[in-house]
N, C-alpha and C positions, 0 to 999 in steps of 0.2 A: 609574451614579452619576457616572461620572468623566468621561463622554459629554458632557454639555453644559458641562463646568468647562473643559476644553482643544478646545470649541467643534469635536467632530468630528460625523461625519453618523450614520457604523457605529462599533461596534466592531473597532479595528482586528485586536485577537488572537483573536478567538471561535477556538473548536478546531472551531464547528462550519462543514461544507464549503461556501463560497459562490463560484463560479466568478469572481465580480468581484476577488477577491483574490489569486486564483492568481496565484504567483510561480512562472517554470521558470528554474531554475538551467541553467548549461552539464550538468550530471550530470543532471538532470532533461531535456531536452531530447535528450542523447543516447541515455539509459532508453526514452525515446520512440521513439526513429529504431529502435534494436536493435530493439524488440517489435513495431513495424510492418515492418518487414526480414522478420523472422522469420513474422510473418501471409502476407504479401505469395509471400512463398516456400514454404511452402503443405506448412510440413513439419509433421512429428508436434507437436514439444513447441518451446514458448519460456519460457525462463524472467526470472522477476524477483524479488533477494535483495533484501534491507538489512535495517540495523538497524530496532526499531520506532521508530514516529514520523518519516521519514526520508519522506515524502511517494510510496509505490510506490502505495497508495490514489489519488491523486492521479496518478499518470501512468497508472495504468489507467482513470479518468472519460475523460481526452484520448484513449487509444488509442480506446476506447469511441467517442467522438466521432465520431475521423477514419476508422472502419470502412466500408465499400461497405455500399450499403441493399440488396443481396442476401447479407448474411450476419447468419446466426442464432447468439444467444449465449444461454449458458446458464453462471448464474453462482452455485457453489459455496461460503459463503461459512463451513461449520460441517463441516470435513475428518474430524473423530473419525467416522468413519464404519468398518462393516466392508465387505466388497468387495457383497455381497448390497445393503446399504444405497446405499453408493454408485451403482451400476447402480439401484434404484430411484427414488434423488433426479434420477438424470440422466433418466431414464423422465418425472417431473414435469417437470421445467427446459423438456424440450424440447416437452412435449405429447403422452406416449405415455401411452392410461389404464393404468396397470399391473397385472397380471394380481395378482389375488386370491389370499391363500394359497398364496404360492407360495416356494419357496426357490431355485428352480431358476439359476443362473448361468444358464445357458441359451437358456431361456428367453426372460429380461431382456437378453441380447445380441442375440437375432435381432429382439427387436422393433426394440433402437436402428437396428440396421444394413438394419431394412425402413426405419425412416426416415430413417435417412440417404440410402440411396440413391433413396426420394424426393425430399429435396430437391434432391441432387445431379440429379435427373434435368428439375426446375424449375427449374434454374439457379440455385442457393441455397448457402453453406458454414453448417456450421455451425462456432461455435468453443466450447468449453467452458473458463471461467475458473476455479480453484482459490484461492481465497484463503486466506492461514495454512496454505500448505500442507506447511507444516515437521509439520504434526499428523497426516502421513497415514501408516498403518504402510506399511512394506516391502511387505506384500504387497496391500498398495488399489494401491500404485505401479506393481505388476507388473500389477496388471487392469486399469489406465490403459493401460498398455504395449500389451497385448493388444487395448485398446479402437484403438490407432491401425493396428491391421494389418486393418481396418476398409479396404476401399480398391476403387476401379477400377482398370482397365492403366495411367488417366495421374494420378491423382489420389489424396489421403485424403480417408476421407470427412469425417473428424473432425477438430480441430487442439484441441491442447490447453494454454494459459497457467497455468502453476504459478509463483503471486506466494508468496515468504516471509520469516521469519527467514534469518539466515546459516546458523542449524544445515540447514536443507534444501540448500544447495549443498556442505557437509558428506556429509548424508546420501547424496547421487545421485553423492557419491564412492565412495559404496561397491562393490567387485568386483560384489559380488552384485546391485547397477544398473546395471550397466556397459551393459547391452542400452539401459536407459531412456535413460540419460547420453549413450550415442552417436547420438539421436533427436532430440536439442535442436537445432536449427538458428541460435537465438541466445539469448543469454544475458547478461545483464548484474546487478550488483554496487549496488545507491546509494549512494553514498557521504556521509555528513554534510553539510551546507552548509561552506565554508573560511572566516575571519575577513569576507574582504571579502566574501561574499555573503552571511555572516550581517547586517552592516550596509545591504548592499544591498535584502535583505528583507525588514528593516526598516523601512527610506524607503519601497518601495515599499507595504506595507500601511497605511502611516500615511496620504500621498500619497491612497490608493484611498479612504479613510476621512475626507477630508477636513481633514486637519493644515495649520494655517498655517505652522505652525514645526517646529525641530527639540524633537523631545521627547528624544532618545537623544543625550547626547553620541556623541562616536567613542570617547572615553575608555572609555566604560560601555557601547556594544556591544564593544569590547575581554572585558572582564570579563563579559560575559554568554556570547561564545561559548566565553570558556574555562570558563565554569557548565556550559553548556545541550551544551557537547560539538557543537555545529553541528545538534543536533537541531531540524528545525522546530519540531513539540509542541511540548517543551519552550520554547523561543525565547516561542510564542504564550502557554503557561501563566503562565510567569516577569513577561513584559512587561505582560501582563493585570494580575497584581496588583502589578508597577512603578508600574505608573498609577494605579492605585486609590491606594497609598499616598503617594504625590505629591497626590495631589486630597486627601488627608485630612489631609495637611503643611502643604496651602496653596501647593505649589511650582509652580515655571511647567516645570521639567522633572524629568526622573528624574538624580536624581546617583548616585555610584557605592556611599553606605552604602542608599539606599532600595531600588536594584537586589538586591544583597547580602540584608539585610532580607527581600525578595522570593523570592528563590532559597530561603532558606533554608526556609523557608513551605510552597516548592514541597517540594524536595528533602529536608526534615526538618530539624530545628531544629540537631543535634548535629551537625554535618558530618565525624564522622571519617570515617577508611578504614573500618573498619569499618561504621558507617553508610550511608558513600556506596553501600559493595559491595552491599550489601543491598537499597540504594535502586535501584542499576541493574538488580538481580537481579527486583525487583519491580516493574519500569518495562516489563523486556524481556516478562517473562511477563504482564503484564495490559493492558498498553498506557496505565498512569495515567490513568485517569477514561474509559477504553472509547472514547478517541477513535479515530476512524479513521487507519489510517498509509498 
């Protein structure tokens, strides 16, 4: 609606992923450098935190990317799994048919590890990605674990990327992962976007989108990143209907009550403490409107 009122090409906040928009923050760029370090060196586990929304989605497309076209990946994306389950989805991932009726741990291990050291033997890695994998019990963690002692005299055969909430770097604090936790070769934290790169991100998608002008005061991305908490999502949901209600004003930009207005919309009408807590409580656990983070 509001696309051809402020004469853009795209939509500049879609939530949904379009490579043309990708913004890499310094923290985004470093997230990047860690998980390929950690690929590169060719250890068990690499991990990736943040909050939701917080773009680890998005620097795992890039790692994706920049991968050697001799490495096989297999990607995890539904962790409520039990250990039996898990060994079977990785059985699919990678192209093993799986054996029928069967329970067996076993089993399901010696096929993976006939194929892995096929590949290995074609000159192939694979890698195995975990997304949301704050959801994975203690003991999936352990037969992850067991899956990297998987190996030749100079190499593993498996490498494996555990993307999550902060509660999963939490979790692999625990004593009783300590085995898992000393296996990580790198690891890094996302951090929220900071004031000026909230602004930054801003120009920039507008920019990609075709804006002639400025739509966002500095004023009012002020007041949005202390909304949106430096949250991408959020940033794109907010802004989204910033604009919309501006084009319904008749305004030529967003001012600081239509931003507000907007937020509110986003975030729920009542903004107490109590509401907000709620709101982040049910931000964190569903990821608002199932976009990707």
């Amino acid at each position: 609606m509001y696309k051809e009122y402020f004469g853009l090409k795209d939509l500049p906040f879609s939530i949904s992923p379009d490579p043309s928009f990708l913004y890499m923050s310094e923290k985004h760029r470093e997230a990047l450098a860690h998980l390929l370090f950690g690929i590169k060196s060719e250890g068990a586990f690499v991990l990736l935190t943040g909050e939701v929304g917080t773009g680890k989605t998005t620097i795992c497309r890039c790692m994706l990317d920049s991968l050697p076209e001799n490495c096989d990946t297999a990607f995890i994306i539904n962790p409520r799994l039990s250990d039996i389950e898990l060994l079977a989805t990785i059985c699919e991932e990678i192209g093993i048919p799986g054996p029928e009726g069967t329970s067996s741990i076993k089993i399901f291990v010696d096929l993976i590890n006939r194929r892995l050291l096929d590949s290995h033997a074609a000159g192939r890695r694979t890698l195995l990605i975990i997304d949301e994998a704050q959801n994975l019990s203690p003991e999936v963690l352990e037969q992850l674990r067991l899956l990297t002692n998987l190996e030749t005299n100079r190499a593993k055969l498996l490498q494996i990327v555990l993307i999550g909430q902060p509660e999963l770097r939490d979790m692999l604090a625990r004593t009783e992962l300590r085995q898992l936790s000393q296996r990580i070769t790198a690891r890094f934290h996302l951090e929220p976007l900071s004031q000026k790169e909230v602004s930054d991100y801003i120009s920039h998608r507008l920019i990609v989108a075709g804006a002639r002008h400025r739509l966002f005061p500095l004023a009012v991305t002020r007041t949005l990143y202390r909304l949106s908490k430096g949250i991408p999502r959020l940033i794109n949901l907010i802004c989204d209907r910033a604009l919309l209600g501006a084009y319904v004003q008749g305004k030529e930009m967003v001012d600081g009550m239509t931003l507000k207005k907007a937020a509110a919309e986003v975030l729920g009408s009542n903004r107490s403490p109590g509401m907000l807590k709620r709101f982040w409580h049910r931000f964190r656990r569903q990821g608002l409107s199932g976009a990707a983070s």
